[in-house]
C-alpha positions in Angstrom: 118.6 -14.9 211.3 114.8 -15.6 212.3 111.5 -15.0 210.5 110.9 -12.0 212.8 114.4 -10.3 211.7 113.7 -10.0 207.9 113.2 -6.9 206.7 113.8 -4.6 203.5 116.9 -3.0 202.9 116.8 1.0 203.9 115.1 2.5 200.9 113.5 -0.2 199.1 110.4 0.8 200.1 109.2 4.2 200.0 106.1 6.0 201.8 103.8 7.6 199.5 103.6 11.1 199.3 100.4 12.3 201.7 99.6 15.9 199.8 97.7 18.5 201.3 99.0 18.1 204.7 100.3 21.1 205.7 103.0 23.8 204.1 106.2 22.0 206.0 105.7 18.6 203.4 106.3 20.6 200.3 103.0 19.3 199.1 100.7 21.2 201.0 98.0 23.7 200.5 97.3 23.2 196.2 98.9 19.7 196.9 100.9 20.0 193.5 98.1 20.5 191.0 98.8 24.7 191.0 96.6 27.1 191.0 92.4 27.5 190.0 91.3 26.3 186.7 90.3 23.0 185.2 93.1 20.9 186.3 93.3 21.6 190.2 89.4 20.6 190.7 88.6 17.2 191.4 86.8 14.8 189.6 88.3 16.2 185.9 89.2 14.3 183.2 90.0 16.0 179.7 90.3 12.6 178.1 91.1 13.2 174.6 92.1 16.2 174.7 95.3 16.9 172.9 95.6 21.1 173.8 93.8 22.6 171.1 95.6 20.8 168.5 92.9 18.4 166.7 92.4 15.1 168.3 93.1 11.8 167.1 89.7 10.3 167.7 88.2 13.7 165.4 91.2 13.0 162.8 90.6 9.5 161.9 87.1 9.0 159.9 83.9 7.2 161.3 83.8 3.7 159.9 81.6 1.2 160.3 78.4 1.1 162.6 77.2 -1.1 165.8 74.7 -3.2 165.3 72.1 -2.8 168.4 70.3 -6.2 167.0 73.8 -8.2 166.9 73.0 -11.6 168.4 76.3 -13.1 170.9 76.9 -16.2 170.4 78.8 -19.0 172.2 81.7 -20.3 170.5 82.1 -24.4 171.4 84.6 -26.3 169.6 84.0 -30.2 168.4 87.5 -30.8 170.4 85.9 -29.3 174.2 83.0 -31.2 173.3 85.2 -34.6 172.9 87.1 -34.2 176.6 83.9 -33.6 178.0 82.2 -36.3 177.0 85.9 -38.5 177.6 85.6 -36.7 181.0 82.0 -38.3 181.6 81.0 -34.8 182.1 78.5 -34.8 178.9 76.6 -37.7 177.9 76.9 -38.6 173.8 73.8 -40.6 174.1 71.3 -37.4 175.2 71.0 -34.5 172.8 73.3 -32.4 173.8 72.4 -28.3 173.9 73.2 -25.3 175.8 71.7 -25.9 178.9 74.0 -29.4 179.1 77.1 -27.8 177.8 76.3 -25.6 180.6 75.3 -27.9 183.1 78.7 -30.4 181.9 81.0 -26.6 182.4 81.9 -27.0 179.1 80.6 -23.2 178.4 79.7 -20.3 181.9 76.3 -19.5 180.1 74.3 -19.6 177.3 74.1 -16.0 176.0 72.4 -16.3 172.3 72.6 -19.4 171.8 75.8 -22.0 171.0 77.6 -21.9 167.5 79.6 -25.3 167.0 83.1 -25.1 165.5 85.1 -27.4 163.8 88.2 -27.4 165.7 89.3 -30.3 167.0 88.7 -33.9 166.9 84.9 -35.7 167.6 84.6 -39.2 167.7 81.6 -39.9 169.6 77.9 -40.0 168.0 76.4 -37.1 169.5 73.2 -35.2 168.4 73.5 -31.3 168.6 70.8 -29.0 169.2 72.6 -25.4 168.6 71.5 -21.9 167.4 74.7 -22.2 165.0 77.5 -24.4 163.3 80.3 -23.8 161.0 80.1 -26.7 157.9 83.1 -28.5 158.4 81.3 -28.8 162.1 78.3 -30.2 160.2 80.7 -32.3 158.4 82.4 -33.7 161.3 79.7 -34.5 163.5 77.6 -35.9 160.6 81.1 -38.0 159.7 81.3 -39.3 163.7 77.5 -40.6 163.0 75.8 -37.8 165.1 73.3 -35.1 163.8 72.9 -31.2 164.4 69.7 -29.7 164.4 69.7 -26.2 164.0 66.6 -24.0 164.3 64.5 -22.7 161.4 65.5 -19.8 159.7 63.4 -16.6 160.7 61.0 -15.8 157.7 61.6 -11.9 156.3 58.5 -9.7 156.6 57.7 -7.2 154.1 56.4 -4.1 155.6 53.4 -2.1 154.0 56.0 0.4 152.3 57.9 -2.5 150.4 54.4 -4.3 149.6 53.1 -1.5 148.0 56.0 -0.3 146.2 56.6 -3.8 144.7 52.4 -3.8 144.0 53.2 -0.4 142.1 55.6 -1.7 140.1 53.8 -4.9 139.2 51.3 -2.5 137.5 53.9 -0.1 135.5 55.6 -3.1 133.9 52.1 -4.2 133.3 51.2 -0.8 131.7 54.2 -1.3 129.7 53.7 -4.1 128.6 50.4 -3.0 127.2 52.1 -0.3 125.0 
């Protein structure tokens, strides 16, 4: 037997069926799909639809909500961190952030920011700059003799409504208090 003599056994392999190619293939003319309506046009999907009876996505109730402000963060584990820097990928003795997790292949991109998690083991003395970390991160880094720096929480505004609502109530209690 040579390379050039294999081949399939008769029947293993099967020819699509080619529809709409005339009435002596059995699939000709309407090509299977009938006659008219919904179904036999092209480029129809009735997802979801369950034939009048109600669907499941209209049977189970709304929950929850998306939130369009939801930041995406990076997940990076202490242990990643660790073979990287084992690797000589990262260097422990630069502040590492997301461009040099980045840059080291540790993460594909930035998106958010990083969050740092605890898994794993760190040893090294390595000083974080990341949008986020879990505390037993913290702990662990802060444990290995390194440091995370994360930023500054964002200060709340108070809109005008809220100012003056609160201002409003400052002067019934103080009304009341008058009494």
């Amino acid at each position: 037997m040579k390379l050039n003599e294999l081949a399939d056994k008769d029947g293993a392999r099967k020819d699509r069926t080619r529809v709409g190619r005339g009435a002596g293939s059995g699939k000709g003319k309407t090509g299977g799909r009938g006659v008219k309506g919904q179904k036999s046009r092209t480029g129809v999907s009735i997802a979801g639809f369950e034939g009048g009876q109600m669907p499941l996505y209209r049977r189970l109730p709304k929950r929850g909500f998306n939130n369009p402000t939801r930041k995406d963060f990076v997940e990076v584990n202490l242990g990643r961190v660790q073979k990287a820097i084992d690797a000589k990928k990262l260097d422990a003795g630069k502040p590492v952030d997301g461009e040099a997790l980045v840059a080291a292949g540790v993460i594909s991109r930035v998106r958010d920011g990083v969050r740092l998690l605890a898994k794993g083991e760190l040893s090294a003395k390595v000083a974080f700059s990341v949008a986020g970390a879990s505390k037993a991160a913290v702990e662990a880094v802060e444990k290995a003799g390194g440091s995370v720096t994360l930023p500054a929480p964002v200060e709340k505004v108070e809109g005008k409504r809220v100012a003056r609502r609160k201002e409003a109530a400052a002067k019934r209690a103080a009304r009341l208090a008058g009494e």
